[in-house]
NULOLO-469143 format. One record per residue (C-alpha): residue in three letters; x, y, z. Coordinates in steps of 0.02 Angstrom, whole numbers, plus 50000, padded with zeros to 5 digits. Example, Ala and Ser with C-alpha at 12.3 -4.5 7.8 and 13.67 -1.06 7.14 Angstrom:
2
Ala506154977550390Ser506844994750357
END
This chain:
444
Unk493964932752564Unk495874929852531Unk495484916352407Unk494174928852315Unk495384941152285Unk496544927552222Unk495444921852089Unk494804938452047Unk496664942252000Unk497004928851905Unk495464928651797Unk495714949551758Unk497644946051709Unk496804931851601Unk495534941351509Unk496594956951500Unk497814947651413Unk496324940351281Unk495814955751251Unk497564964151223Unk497824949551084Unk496084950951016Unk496424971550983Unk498244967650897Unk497684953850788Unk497744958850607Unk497494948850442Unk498784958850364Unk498574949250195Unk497154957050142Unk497184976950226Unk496394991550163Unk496775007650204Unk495765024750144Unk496805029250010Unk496865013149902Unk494695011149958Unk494615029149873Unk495775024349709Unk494575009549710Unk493115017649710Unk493745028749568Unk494125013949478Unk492495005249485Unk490985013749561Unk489725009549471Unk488905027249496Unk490745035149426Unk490655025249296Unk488775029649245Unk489615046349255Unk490875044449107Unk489645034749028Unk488385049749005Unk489945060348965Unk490235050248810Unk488495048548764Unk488415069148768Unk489865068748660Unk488835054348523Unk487305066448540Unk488605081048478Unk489265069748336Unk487395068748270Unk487085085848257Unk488655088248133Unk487815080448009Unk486905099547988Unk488575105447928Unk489415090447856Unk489435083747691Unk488085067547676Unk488725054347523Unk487655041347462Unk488255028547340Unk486785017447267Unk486515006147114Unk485044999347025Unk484384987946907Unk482654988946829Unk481694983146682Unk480294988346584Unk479164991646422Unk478405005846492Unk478515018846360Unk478945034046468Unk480215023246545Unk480855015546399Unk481215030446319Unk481965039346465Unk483255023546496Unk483785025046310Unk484135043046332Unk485145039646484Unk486205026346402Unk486395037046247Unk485665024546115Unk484425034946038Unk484205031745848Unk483095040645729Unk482165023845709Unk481785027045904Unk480635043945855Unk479335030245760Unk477845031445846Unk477405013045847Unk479135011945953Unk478865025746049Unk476975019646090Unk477435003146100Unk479034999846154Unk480044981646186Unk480814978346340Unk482304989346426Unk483644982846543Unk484314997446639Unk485914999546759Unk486195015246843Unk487525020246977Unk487515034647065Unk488615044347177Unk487585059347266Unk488155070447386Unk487305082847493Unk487975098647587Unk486945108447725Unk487505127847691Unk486515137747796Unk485505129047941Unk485505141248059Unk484325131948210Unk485785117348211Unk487175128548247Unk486265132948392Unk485845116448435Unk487575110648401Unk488175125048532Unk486925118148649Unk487935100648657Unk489375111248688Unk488595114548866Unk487705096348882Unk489655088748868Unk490515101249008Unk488795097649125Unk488875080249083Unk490885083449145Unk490605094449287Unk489065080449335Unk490275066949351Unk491675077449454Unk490405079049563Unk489815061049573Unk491775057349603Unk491545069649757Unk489985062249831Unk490665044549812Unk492405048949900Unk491385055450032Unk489975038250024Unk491795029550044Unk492525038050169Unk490935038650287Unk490645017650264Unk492565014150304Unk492375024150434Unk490625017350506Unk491685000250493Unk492995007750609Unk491695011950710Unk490854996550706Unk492484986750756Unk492734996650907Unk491024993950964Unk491354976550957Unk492904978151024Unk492184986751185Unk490854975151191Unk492114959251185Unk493284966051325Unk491544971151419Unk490824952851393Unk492594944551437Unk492604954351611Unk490704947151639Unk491324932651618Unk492654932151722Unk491324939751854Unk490234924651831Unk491384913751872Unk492074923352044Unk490184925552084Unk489874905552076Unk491574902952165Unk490834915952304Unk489304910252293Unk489854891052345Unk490684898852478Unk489474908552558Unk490134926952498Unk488534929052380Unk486734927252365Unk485854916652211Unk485144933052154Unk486814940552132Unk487464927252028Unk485954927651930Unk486314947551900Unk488014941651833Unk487354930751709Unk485894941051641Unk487164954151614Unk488294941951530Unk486714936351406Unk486454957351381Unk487984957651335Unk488374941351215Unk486744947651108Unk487594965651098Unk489094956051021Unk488144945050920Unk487414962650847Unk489084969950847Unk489784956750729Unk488224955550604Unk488404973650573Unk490284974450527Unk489614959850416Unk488474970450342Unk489574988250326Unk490964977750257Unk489804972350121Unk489384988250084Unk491034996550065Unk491464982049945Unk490014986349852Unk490475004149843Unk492244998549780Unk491584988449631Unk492014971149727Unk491294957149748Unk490264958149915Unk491064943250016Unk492794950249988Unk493694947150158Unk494974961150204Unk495384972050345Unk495534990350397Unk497074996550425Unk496615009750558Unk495855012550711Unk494495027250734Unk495265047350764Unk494755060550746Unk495265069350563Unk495805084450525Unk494845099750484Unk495285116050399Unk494035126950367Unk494055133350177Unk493395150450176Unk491865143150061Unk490555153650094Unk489325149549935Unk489405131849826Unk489365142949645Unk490805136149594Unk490255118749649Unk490485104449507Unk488675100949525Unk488115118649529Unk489135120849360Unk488495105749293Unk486695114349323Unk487375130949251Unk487955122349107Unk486155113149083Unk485425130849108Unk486525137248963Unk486165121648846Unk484115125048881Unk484225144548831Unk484945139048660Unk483875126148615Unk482475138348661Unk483525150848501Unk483555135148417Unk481695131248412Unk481505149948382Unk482535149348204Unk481665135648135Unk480535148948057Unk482185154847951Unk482345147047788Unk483465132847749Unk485045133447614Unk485905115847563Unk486775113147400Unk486665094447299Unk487595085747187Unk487535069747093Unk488355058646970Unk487785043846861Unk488155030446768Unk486925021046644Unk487195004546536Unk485774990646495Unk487184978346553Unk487874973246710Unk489534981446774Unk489644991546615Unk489665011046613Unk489455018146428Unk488495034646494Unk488545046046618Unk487695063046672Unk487895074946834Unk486825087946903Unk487445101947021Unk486245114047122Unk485685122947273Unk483915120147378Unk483055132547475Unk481755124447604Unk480705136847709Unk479505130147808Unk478075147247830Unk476785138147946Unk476915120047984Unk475125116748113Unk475905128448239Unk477165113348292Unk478545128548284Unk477505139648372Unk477125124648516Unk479155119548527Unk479605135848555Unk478325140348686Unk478765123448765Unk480565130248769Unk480275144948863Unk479115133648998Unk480725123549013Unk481775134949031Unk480905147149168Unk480735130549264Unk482605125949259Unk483075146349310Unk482055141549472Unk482865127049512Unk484425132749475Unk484015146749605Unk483175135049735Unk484735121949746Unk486005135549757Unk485105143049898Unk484725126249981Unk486735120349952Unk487275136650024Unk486065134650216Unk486735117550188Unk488525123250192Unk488255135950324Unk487405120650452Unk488795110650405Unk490205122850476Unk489155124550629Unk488895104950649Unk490695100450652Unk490905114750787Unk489375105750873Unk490155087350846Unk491875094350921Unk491295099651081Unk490245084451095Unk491805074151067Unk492675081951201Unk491255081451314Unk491225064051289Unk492965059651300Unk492875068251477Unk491645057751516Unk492415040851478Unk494125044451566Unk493085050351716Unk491955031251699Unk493595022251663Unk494325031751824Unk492615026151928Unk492755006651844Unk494435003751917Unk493905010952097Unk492295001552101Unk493444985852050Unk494704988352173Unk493454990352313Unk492334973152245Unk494134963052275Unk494124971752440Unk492304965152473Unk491794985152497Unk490544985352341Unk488974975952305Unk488884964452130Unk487574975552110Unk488714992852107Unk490014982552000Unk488924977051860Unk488244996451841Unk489805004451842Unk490094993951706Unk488994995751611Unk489025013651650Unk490935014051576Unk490275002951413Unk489125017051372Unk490225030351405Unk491705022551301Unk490305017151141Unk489875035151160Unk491695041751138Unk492035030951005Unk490255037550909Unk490655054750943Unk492295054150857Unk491445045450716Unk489985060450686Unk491415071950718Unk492355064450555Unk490805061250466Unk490555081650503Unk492015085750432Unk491965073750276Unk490345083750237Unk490955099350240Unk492305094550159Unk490955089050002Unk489805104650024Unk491155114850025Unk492145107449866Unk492755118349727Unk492715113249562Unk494535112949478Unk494215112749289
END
C-alpha cells in the first residue's frame, strides 16, 4: 500500500505540472484579441463590404436619374453623298451655293452628284418632368436605407465576431479540461497496472481505467478538430485566409452587461433602413402616378455644312421647346401605378410584422440573459462543489478507502460539471452580445 501511495504522488505532481505548462503556453507571435478581430472584420467582411458596395451603387442609380434635369450634349458629324434631287437640293441650300442656274428644272429634276459635310452640336434640356423629381427623391431614401442597411450589417457582423471568438475560447477550455482529465487517466492507468501486478486490483478494474482513458482521448481528438474548425471560421469572418495560425489572447468570463432601457428596435439601423425603403416605395408609387402629366424640354442645335472635308462655309441653328404628353399609352400607366400601390401595401406589412417580431425578440432577449445568469451561477456552484468531492474521493483512493470504480465517476462527474461551467459562461456572453445587437441604436 505504501508504495501505491508513493507512485500515485509522483505521477499527480507529474501531470499537474504538464498541465500547468500546457494552460500557460502561448504563441504570442501571432495573438488576437477582440478588439483588433472586430477592426478586422470592419476592414474586410465580405458581407460589410457588400454593404458599401450597394451604398455606392444607390448613389450610381441617383446619378442616372439627373439626367431628367440636366442638360444632354451631343456632338456628331457626317458625311453623305447623293443625286437624289430632294437631297441635292436641300445640301445646296445648307451650304449656301444656290445659283439661279440651280432653279432649271432639268437640274432640279436631274441633279449631279452632292458631297455633303455637316457638324452638329445639339443640346437638350428637360424643363418640366415632374414623375423624375419624384423618382429622383425616391433615391434620396434608397441611399440613407442602403446606409442605415450597412450600419446594421456592421452590427450583426461585430456580434457573428464576437460570438465565434468566443465559441473558440470555449472550445479551448473544453480541450483544456479534457487534456488535464485525460492526463490524470493516465496517470491512473499506470497506478492501476502497478496495483494490479501487485495484487491491489482486479483485471476488470484496470480495464475500467483504460476504457475511460480511450472515452476520453476521442473527446480530445473532438476537442481539437473543432477549434480547427471555429478558428477557420473566425478567419473567414475577418477576411483572412482560412489556415491563418494565431492565438486568442483571453481566457473565457463572463462580460459585462448593462441593460439599455431599449424597449422597442424603431430606431434600429435596420428598422430605418426599412423605413427608408418604405419612404422610397410611396414616391415611386407618385411617380408612376405623374406620368399622366405632360412633359416640357427645350432643344437646341447648331450646324455646320461644306461639300469638303474639315471645311465650314455655312452654318444654321434652331432653338425651341417640346411638349410630349402621353393621354393613353395601352393602360401600361394605369398597370405601373396599380402595381405601385400592390407594392407598397405589401412593404407597410412587413414593415409592421418585423418591428413587432424585433421588439418580442428584444423583450426574450432581456429575459434570456437573466435566465443564462442564474444558470451560470448554478453551475459554477456545482463545479466547486465536484472539484471539492474529486479531491476527497482522491485522497481516500491513495488511502485504499475508494473503489477504481468511485474514482473514475467522480471524475468524470467533475469533467461534466467543469465543461458545463465553462458553457454556461459562454451562453451567458453570447446572451448578452445579443442583446446588445437587438437592442442597438442607430447613431446617424
Amino acid at each position: 500500500m505504501h508504495t501505491k501511495k508513493i507512485i500515485t504522488t509522483i505521477l499527480i505532481i507529474i501531470v499537474g505540472l504538464n498541465v500547468s505548462s500546457f494552460a500557460n503556453w502561448k504563441d504570442t507571435s501571432s495573438v488576437l484579441t477582440l478588439d483588433h478581430a472586430l477592426a478586422l472584420a470592419e476592414a474586410n467582411n465580405t458581407e460589410i463590404l457588400k454593404s458599401l458596395a450597394n451604398i455606392k451603387n444607390a448613389k450610381a442609380d441617383q446619378q442616372q436619374l439627373l439626367a431628367a434635369f440636366l442638360p444632354s450634349v451631343d456632338l456628331s458629324y457626317n458625311y453623305s453623298t447623293t443625286n437624289d434631287p430632294l437631297y441635292a437640293f436641300g445640301n445646296k441650300l445648307q451650304q449656301g451655293i444656290v445659283t439661279q442656274n440651280d432653279f432649271n428644272p432639268d437640274l432640279l429634276n436631274n441633279p449631279d452628284r452632292i458631297d455633303h459635310f455637316n457638324s452638329q452640336i445639339k443640346v437638350a434640356q428637360p424643363i418640366i418632368n415632374l414623375d423624375a423629381w419624384m423618382a429622383k427623391s425616391a433615391t434620396n431614401h434608397a441611399i440613407k436605407a442602403a446606409e442605415y442597411q450597412s450600419d446594421y450589417t456592421k452590427e450583426h457582423i461585430r456580434f457573428i465576431v464576437k460570438q465565434t471568438y468566443y465559441a473558440l475560447q470555449l472550445a479551448e477550455e473544453k480541450q483544456l479540461v479534457l487534456s488535464k482529465a485525460l492526463k490524470a487517466t493516465e496517470a491512473h492507468v499506470a497506478v492501476a497496472e502497478d496495483n494490479m501486478k501487485q495484487g491491489y486490483l482486479k483485471i476488470t478494474d484496470v480495464l475500467a481505467v483504460k476504457v475511460r482513458l480511450l472515452d476520453l482521448e476521442a473527446k480530445v481528438k473532438e476537442a481539437e478538430d473543432q477549434i480547427q474548425s471555429v478558428s477557420e471560421m473566425l478567419n473567414f469572418l475577418l477576411g483572412r485566409e482560412l489556415k491563418t495560425k494565431f492565438t486568442i489572447a483571453d481566457n473565457i468570463e463572463k462580460v459585462e452587461y448593462t441593460n439599455y432601457g431599449t424597449l422597442s428596435v424603431s430606431n434600429r439601423s435596420d428598422v430605418k433602413a426599412m423605413h427608408n425603403g418604405l419612404e422610397a416605395q410611396k414616391l415611386m408609387k407618385k411617380s408612376s402616378s405623374m406620368k399622366f402629366l405632360p412633359r416640357v424640354n427645350g432643344f437646341g442645335m447648331y450646324n455646320l455644312y461644306d461639300s469638303e472635308f474639315a471645311s465650314f462655309d455655312s452654318n444654321s441653328w434652331m432653338v425651341g421647346l417640346s411638349l410630349q404628353w402621353k393621354i393613353f399609352n395601352g393602360g401600361k400607366n394605369i398597370g405601373s401605378i396599380n402595381k405601385s400601390k400592390a407594392q407598397l401595401h405589401k412593404t407597410e406589412l412587413s414593415y409592421k410584422e418585423y418591428i413587432a417580431k424585433e421588439n418580442i425578440e428584444l423583450s426574450k432577449a432581456i429575459r434570456n440573459i437573466e435566465v443564462k445568469k442564474s444558470q451560470a451561477m448554478s453551475y459554477q456552484l456545482a463545479a466547486e462543489q465536484a472539484k471539492e468531492s474529486m479531491r476527497i474521493i482522491s485522497e481516500r483512493y491513495k488511502e485504499g478507502l475508494e473503489r477504481t470504480s468511485d474514482l473514475l465517476a467522480n471524475e468524470a462527474s467533475y469533467e461534466e460539471s467543469e465543461l458545463k461551467r465553462i458553457n454556461a459562461i459562454y451562453q451567458f456572453n453570447i446572451a448578452v452580445f445579443k442583446y446588445e445587437l437587438l437592442a442597438s441604436q442607430s447613431n446617424r
